[in-house]
N, C-alpha and C positions, 0 to 999 in steps of 0.2 A: 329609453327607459332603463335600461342595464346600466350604462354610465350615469345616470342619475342613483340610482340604490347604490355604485361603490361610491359615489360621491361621497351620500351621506355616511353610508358604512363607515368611510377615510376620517370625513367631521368627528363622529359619533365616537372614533377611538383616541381621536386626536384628543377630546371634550376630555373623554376618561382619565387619558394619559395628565390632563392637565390639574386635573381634578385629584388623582392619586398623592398619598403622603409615603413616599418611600424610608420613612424610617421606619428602624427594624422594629418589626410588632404591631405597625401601622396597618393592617391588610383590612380590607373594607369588604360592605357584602356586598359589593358590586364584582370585586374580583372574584368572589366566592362563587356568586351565583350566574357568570359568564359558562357557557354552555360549549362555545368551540367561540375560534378566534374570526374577526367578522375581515380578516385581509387572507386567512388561509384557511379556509374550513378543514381540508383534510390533516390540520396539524392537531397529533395525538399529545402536546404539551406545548407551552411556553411560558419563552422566561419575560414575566410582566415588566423586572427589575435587573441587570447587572449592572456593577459596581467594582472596581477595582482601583485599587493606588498602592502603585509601587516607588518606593522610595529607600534612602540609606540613611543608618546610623551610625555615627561612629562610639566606639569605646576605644577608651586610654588604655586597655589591656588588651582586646583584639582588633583594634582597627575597625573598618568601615565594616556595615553587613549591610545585607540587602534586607528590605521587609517588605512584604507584599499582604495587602488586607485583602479581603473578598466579602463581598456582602449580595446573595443571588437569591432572588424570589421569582417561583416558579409555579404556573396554572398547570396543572393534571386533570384531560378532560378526559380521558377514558382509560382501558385498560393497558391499551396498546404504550401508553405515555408514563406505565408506573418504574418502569426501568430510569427515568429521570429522577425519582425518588432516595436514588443511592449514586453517592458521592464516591469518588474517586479521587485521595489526593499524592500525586507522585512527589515524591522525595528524595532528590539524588544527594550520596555521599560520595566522601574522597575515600584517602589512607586514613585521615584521623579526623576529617570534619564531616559534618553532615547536617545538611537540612531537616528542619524541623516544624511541626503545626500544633499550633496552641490557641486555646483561646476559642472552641468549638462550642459554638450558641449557634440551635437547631430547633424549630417546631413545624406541627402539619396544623394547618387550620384548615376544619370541617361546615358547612352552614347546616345546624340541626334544628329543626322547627323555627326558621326565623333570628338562630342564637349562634355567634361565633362560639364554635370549643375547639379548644387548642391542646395538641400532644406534645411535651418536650424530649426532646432527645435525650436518654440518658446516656449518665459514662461507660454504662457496660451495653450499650449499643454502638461503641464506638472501637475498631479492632484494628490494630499496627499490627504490619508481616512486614519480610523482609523478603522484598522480589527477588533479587539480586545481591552479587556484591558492591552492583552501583547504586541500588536505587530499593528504598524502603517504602511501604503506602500507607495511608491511614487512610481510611475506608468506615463509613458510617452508611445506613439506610434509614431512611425519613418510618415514625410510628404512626402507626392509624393511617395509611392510604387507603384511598377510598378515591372512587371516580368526582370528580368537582372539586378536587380539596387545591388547597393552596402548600407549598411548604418552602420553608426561606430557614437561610440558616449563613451564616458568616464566620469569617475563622483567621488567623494569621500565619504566613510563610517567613521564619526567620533563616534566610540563606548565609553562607561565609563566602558566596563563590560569588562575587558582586559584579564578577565580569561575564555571569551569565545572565541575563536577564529573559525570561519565558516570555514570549510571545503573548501580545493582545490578539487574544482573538475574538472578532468581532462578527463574526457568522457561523451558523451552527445548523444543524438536520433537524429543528426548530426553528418558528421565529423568536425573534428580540421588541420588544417595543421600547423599552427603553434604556439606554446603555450610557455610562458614565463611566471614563478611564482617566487615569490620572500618574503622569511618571514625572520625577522628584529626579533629579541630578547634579550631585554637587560641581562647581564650577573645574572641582579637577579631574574630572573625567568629559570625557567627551567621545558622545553616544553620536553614532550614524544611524537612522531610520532607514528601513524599505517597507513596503506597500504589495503585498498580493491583495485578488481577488480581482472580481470588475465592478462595485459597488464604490463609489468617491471616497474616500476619506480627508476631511481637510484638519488637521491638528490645531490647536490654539495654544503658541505660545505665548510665556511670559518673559518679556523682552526687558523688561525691567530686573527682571532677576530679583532675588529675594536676599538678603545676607543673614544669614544665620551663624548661631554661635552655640557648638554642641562639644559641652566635655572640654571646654576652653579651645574647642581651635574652630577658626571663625572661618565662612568659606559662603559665597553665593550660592542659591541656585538655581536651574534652570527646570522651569514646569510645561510638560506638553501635556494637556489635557484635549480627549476626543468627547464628543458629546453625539449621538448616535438615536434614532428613532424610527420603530417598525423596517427593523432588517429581516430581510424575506430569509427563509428557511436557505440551505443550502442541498438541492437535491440531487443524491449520488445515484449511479447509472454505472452497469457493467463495462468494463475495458477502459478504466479512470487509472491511470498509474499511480496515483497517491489524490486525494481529495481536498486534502490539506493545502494543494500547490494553488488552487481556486478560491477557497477560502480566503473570505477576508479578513486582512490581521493587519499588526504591522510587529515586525519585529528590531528590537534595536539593540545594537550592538556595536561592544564596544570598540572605538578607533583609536585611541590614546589618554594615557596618563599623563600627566603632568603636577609631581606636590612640588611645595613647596624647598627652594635651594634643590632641586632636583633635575637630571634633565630627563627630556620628553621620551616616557617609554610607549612606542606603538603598538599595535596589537593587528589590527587589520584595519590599511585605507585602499589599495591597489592590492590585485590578485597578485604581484612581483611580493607585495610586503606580509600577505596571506601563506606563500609557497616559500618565503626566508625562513618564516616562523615555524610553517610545522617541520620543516627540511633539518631548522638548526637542533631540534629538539634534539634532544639525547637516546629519546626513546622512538624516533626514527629515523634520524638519515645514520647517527652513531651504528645505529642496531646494521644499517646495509653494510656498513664497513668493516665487521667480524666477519673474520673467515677459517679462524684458527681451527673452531671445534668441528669442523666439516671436510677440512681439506683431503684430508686420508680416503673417507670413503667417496667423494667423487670423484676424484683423481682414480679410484677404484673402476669406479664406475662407467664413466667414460675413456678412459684410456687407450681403448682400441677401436673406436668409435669419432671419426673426424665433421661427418655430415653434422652441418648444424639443425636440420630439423630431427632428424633420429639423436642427439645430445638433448634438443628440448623436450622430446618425452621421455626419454630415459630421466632428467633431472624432476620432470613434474611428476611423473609416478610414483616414484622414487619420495619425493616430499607428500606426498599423496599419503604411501603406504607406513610412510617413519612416523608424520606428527599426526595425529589428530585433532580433530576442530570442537574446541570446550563451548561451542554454540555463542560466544562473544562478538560482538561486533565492535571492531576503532581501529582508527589508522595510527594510533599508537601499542606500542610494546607495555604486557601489563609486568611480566616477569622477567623477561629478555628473550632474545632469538636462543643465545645459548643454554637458557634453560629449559626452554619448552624443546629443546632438540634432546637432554640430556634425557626428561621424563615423557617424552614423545608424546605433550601434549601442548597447544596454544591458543592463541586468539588470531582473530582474522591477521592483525600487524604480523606478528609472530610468526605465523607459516608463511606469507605472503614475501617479508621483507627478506624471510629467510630463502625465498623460494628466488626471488630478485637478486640476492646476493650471488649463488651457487651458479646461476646462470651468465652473471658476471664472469665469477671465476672459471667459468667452462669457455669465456671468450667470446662471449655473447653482447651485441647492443639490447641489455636489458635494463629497465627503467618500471618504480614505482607508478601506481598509477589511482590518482585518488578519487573516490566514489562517491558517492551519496546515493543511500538504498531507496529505494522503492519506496519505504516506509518513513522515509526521512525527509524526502521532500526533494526539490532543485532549487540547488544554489546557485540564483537569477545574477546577484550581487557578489561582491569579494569579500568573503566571509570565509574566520576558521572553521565554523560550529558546522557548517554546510556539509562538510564531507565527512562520514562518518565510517567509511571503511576505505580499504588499500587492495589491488589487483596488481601483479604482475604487468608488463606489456612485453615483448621483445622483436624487434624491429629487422626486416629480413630483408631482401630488395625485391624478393615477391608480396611483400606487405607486412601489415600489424599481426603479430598472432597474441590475442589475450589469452590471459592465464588464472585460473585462482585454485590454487592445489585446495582449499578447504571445502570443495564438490568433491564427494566421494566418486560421482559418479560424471561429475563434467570431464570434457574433453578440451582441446588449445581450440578457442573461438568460440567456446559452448559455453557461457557463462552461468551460473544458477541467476534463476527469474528476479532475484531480493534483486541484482546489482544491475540489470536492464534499466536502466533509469538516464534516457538521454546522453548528454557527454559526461566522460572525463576528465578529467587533467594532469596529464603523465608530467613530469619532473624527469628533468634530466641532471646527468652529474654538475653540469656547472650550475645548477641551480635554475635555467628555466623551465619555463613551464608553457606546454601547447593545451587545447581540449581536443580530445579525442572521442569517437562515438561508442559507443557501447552497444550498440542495437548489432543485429547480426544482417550478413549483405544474403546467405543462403536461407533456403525454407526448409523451415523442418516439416520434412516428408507423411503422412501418415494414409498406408494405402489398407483398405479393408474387405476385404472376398466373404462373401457369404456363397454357399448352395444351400437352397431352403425347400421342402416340401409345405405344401400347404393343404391343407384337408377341406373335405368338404364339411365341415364342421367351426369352420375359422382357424382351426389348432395350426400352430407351426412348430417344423420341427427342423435343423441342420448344422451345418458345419459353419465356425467364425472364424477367422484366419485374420490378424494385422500386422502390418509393418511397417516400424517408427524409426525416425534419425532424429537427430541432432538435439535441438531442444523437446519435442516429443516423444523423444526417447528419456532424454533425463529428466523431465515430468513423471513420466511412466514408470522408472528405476527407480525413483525416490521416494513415490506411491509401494511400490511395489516389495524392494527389498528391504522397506523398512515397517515394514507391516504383517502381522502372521496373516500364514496364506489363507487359512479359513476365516479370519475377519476379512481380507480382500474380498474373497470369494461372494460374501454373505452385503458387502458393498455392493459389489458389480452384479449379484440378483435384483436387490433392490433398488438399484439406478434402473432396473430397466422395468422393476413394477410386477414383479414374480416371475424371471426370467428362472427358469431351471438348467444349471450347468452340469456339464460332466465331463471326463478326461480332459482337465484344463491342463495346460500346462506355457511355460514361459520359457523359451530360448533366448541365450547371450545375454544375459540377466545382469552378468557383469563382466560381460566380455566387449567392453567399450567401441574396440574399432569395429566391431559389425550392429548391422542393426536388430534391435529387439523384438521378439516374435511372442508374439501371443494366440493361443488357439484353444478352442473348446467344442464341442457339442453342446446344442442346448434345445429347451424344449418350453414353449412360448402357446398358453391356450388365449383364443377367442382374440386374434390379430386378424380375421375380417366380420363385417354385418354380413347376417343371413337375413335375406328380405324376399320373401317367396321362395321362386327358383333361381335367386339372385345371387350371386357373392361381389364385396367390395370391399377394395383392401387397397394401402400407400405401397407402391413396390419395397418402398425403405421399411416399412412396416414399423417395429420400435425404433429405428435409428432416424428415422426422421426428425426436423427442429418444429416444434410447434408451437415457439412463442421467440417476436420478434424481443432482442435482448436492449433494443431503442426503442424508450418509450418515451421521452420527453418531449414536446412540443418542440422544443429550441436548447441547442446545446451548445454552452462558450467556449468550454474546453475539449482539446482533443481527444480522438478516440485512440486508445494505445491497447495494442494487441498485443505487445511484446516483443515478439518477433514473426515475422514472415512466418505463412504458415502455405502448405497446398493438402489437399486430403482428396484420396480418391477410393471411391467405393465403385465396386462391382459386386451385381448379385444375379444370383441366376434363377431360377423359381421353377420347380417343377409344378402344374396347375395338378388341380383333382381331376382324379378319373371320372368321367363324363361331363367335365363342363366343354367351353370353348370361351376365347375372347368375342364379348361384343362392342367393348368399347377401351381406349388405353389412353392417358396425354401422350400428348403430339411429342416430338424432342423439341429440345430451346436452348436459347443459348442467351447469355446476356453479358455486357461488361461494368465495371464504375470506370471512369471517365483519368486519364492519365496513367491507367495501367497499374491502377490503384488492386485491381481486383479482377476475379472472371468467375462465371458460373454455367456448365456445360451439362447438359440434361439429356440422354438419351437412351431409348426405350424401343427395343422389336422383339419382336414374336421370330420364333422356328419352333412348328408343330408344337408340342404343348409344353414348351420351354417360354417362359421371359426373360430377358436381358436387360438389365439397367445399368448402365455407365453414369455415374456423377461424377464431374471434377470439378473443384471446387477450389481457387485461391484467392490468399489475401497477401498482395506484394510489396507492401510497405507496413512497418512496424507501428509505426505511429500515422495517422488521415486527421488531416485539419477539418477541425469544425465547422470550415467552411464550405466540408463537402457534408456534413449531417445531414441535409435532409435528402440527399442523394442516395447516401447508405443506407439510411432507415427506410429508403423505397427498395433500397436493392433486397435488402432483408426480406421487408414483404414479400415483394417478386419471386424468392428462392422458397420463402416458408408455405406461400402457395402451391407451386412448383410442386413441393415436395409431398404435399398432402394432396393431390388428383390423384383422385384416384381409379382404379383400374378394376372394371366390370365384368365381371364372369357368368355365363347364363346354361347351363342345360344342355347338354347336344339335344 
């Protein structure tokens, strides 16, 4: 019976879908009066319509541009879905060019007694800022939302930068039912596609080619049109290292030019012809090759100093404490190495290239090593665009030690969490290039002592003690010292739900080679039920997990932790004056399967003390989703575990 109602369900949208007039203004009271979508009830919007065609034009005064239309019509069924309501258009600039949007036609269509009425967008509902020095936005919110309503609106991207083209993306944290793409390329360029997500994509070219003649100069071209129907929502889950890497898109990019009496300029077809190009740049392999404006003070610096691991910290500190990080991300130089050394300020290229250089001239095998962030996605294919920031490496015969002096508070191997993103690709001086891993091989540590008293009232009361390395340490530092201590403080109550703190205080805060210590007193009401002459209470009390962080049915993509973690709590429990134990969980122990993880539970009594030992590890940084439904039982397993609880009765 079930497979028959989606049957029809599937018919019945398919019917609508067929039935629908996608031009702009077209909207019907069928979309209007659509209540939730009949393929995804719990989606808070979709988009009934997307539409996109990216293509170029040229002018006799600026050459080729890019233009990209949009035309998106979207159902708002409740409140949860009005955030869909406001547009977002990003706009990246150079030194003197910059991207631009025009041509903004917007309404909200309402169904009121049986009657389409429609809001239009005005121009002072529509607002330009400038994010950056790279990148400007134009930003509109849809008028008159209201739960039911429909709102569609279309606009144009006139780009200069024609060798970037923005990603189709064709899955979204909504569904789509119906989706139309369309990309225009003249016969002298020549685009490589790739394909994320797990959803099919099959492109439809035009193999005929088109010959066109614009501004007098005549040229074919080549049309890849996608044509797409009820694409399922894409839904996000805690420990996803970028979302986007799943999503389905395709992006394409450019592999070579070719005009006219010209010969063939490349851009990227092989990772070898990817690492020529950004190598030859001026603004990064030139920038590793100054050494002028530095030489005095590290010659300074290490001079009486031969070890080459005591020369690597001395030079990373040392660049640590000279430049500063202007919060920039790229693997290219935006000023140069010698200027951000002169105003002791730069961008990731900038500290980084300069930090690879010094370490050179200190006689070091050191090598750039190029990244793509967390937020950037993984670069599957041989692409420039892929890597968007630059790390240190320097190569020892006890191993790699990574670097990126723009962590104030990282350490050699401790990278900040943005650049955790699978491999790298170090570059060497003659120009090759290996991938290298980024994930860390040690765990960072995180051990936590409590002594608690416990009342007969439920009330807790005692002493918190932790101690963090590695990466749980620079988590912690960078929470920590970059926050006043009384917002911290007024944080860490209310993470734990009216915790009451007092003589807190933080050890080695920025004393990197030791680890970070945190402590307080605190004071915690009604952490057990009083039920008669009963008390019951989790030995972890508030530190317990009580909500599995896997919830999806089935998961395609991997789980990424970041890095290896182990974490061990002990707690000691003075019980109330006149109760006794009557009942406690047993201890336990359990593993995931490949040494992926462990989880160790134990609990004894001496006279009116409790003891709980938890250890708890996760041993690999990233667990293939072909262990999910293994970990989402383990999770269970632990969240159970951890809330049995422990009976107190009366002497």
């Amino acid at each position: 019976m079930k497979n028959i109602i989606t049957l029809f369900a599937v018919l019945f949208v398919c019917q609508i879908t067929l039935a629908q007039d996608f031009k702009f203004g077209k909207v019907s009271k069928e979309e209007l009066a659509e209540t939730f979508n009949p393929l995804d009830s719990s989606a808070s919007a979709t988009y009934l319509y997307k539409k996109r065609r990216t293509f170029f034009e040229y002018h006799s005064s600026t050459g080729f541009q890019l233009i990209t239309e949009i035309h998106e019509r979207l159902k708002i069924y409740n409140q949860e879905g009005f955030d869909y309501a406001t547009k977002a258009i990003n706009l990246y600039k150079g030194n003197s060019d910059q991207e631009t949007a025009s041509g903004i036609k917007a309404y909200t269509y309402n169904l009121i007694d049986g009657k389409i009425e429609e809001a239009k967008l005005k121009k002072d509902g529509i607002f330009k800022t400038e994010k950056s020095k790279y990148r400007n936005q134009t930003k509109f919110t849809m008028p008159n939302i209201k739960e039911g309503c429909v709102v569609e609106y279309k606009y144009k991207i006139t780009s200069p930068f024609f060798s970037n083209v923005d990603t189709f993306v064709f899955q979204h944290s909504i569904p789509v039912k119906k989706l139309e793409a369309r990309f225009d390329a003249p016969e002298y360029f020549n685009f490589k596609s790739s394909t994320r997500g797990y959803i099919g994509v099959s492109p439809q070219f035009n193999n005929t080619w088109d010959r066109t003649s614009i501004k007098g100069l005549e040229f074919k071209i080549k049309t890849t049109k996608y044509n797409l129907e009820n694409v399922p929502a894409l839904k996000d889950e805690p420990y996803v290292n970028n979302i986007n890497n799943y999503r389905t898109s395709v992006k394409h990019e450019l592999s070579y030019v070719k005009m006219p009496q010209n010969p063939i300029d490349y851009y990227s077809t092989t990772w070898e012809d990817v690492v020529k190009t950004i190598y030859k740049s001026s603004n990064f392999g030139d920038e590793l090759n100054k050494t002028g404006y530095f030489k005095d003070d590290v010659d300074a610096l290490i001079s009486t100093v031969s070890d080459p691991k005591k020369r690597i910290a001395l030079i990373y500190n040392y660049v640590k404490s000279k430049v500063k990080w202007n919060q920039y991300h790229g693997k290219y130089t935006s000023q140069g190495v010698r200027k951000a050394y002169k105003e002791q300020v730069g961008n990731v290229a900038e500290i980084n290239l300069m930090l690879t250089s010094m370490l050179r001239y200190a006689g070091l095998n050191a090598n750039p090593v190029l990244v793509s962030t967390r937020r950037n996605g993984i670069p599957i294919f041989p692409t420039r665009e892929g890597y968007n920031y630059v790390i240190s490496c320097v190569e020892l015969p006890q191993g790699n030690v990574l670097l990126d002096a723009t962590s104030k508070y990282g350490s050699p191997n401790v990278l900040p969490f943005r650049t955790l993103n699978w491999e790298g690709r170090i570059i060497k001086k003659d120009g090759t290039s290996s991938l290298i891993s980024l994930y860390p091989n040690a765990n960072s540590k995180s051990s936590i002592s409590m002594m608690v008293n416990l009342s007969e009232t439920g009330d807790l009361e005692g002493n918190y003690r932790s101690v963090k390395t590695n990466h749980s340490a620079l988590s912690y530092r960078e929470r920590y010292n970059n926050a006043d201590e009384d917002d911290f403080l007024e944080k860490l109550e209310n993470k734990y739900n009216g915790l009451e703190v007092s003589d807190f205080k933080v050890s080695n805060a920025v004393e990197l080679a030791k680890p970070v210590m945190e402590s307080y007193k605190f004071f915690k009401e009604s952490q057990a039920d009083i039920i008669g002459d009963k008390i019951y209470f989790s030995p972890l009390f508030f530190l317990r997990t009580k909500e599995n962080p896997f919830k999806l049915e089935k998961r395609e993509f991997p789980v990424d932790f970041g890095y290896p973690t182990s974490s061990v709590y002990r707690i000691i429990i003075n019980l109330p004056e006149g109760y006794k134990v009557e009942s406690m969980p047993q201890s336990a122990g359990f593993a995931l399967p490949d040494n992926l993880g462990s989880f160790k539970f134990m609990l004894s009594q001496q006279a009116s003390k409790i003891q709980l030992l938890i250890d708890t590890k996760i041993n690999s940084s990233i667990i293939s989703p072909l262990y999910y439904d293994t970990l989402k039982a383990y999770f269970k397993q632990l969240i159970e575990k951890e809330n049995e609880q422990i009976v107190l009765t009366k002497v």
